[in-house]
C-alpha positions in Angstrom: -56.9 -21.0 121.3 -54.0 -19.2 123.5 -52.8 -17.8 120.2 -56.5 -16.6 119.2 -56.5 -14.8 122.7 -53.0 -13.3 122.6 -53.8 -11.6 119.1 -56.9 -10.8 120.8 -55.4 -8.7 123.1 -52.9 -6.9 120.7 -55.6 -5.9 118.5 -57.4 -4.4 122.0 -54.3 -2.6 122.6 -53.9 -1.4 118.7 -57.0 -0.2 119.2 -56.5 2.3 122.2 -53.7 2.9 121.5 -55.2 4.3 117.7 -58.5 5.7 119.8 -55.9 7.2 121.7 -53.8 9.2 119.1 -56.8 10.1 117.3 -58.3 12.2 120.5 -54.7 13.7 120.3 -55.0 14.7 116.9 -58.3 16.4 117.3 -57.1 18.0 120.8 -54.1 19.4 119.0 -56.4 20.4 115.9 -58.2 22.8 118.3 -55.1 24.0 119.8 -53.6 24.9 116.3 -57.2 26.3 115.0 -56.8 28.6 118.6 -53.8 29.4 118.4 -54.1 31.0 114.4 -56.6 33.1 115.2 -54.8 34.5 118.3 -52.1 34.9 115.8 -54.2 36.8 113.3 -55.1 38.8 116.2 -51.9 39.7 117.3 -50.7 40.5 113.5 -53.9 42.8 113.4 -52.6 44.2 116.9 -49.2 44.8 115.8 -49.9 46.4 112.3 -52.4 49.2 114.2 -49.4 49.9 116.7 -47.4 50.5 113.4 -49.7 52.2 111.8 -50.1 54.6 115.6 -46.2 54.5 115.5 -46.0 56.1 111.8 -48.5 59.0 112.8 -46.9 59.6 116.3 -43.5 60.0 114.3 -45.5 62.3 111.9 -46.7 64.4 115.1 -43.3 64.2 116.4 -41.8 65.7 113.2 -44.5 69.0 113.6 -43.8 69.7 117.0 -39.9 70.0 116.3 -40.6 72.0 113.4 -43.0 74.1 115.6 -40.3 74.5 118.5 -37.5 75.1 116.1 -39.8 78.2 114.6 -40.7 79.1 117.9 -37.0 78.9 118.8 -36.3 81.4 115.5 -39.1 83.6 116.7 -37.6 84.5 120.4 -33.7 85.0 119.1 -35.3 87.4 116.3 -37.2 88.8 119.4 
């Protein structure tokens, strides 16, 4: 009967201890489902800063070609 009780017990235990992990897996299953879309976010974040980086190097490039002919244009002067 002591024996019957003592395995009891464990198997109680087992059991939180299992109930236990298993609301660990589904908290941390949220967290990684959160956590990829604030990634995708971010990737979508970083390629438009690209993207504004490329054109603001292509407006960069026009206004030195601009002040460089404006430059011409007052020494000719």
């Amino acid at each position: 009967m002591m024996n019957e009780v003592n395995l009891l017990e464990k198997i109680d235990i087992l059991e939180t201890k299992i109930m236990a992990l298993l609301e660990l897996v589904n908290t941390l299953r949220k967290q990684h489902e959160e956590l990829t879309v604030k990634y995708k976010e971010k990737e979508e974040e970083v390629h438009g800063l690209k993207q504004e980086m490329e054109y603001l190097l292509g407006e960069k490039e026009l206004v030195k070609e601009k002040v460089a002919h404006l430059i011409k244009c007052v020494e000719a002067f």
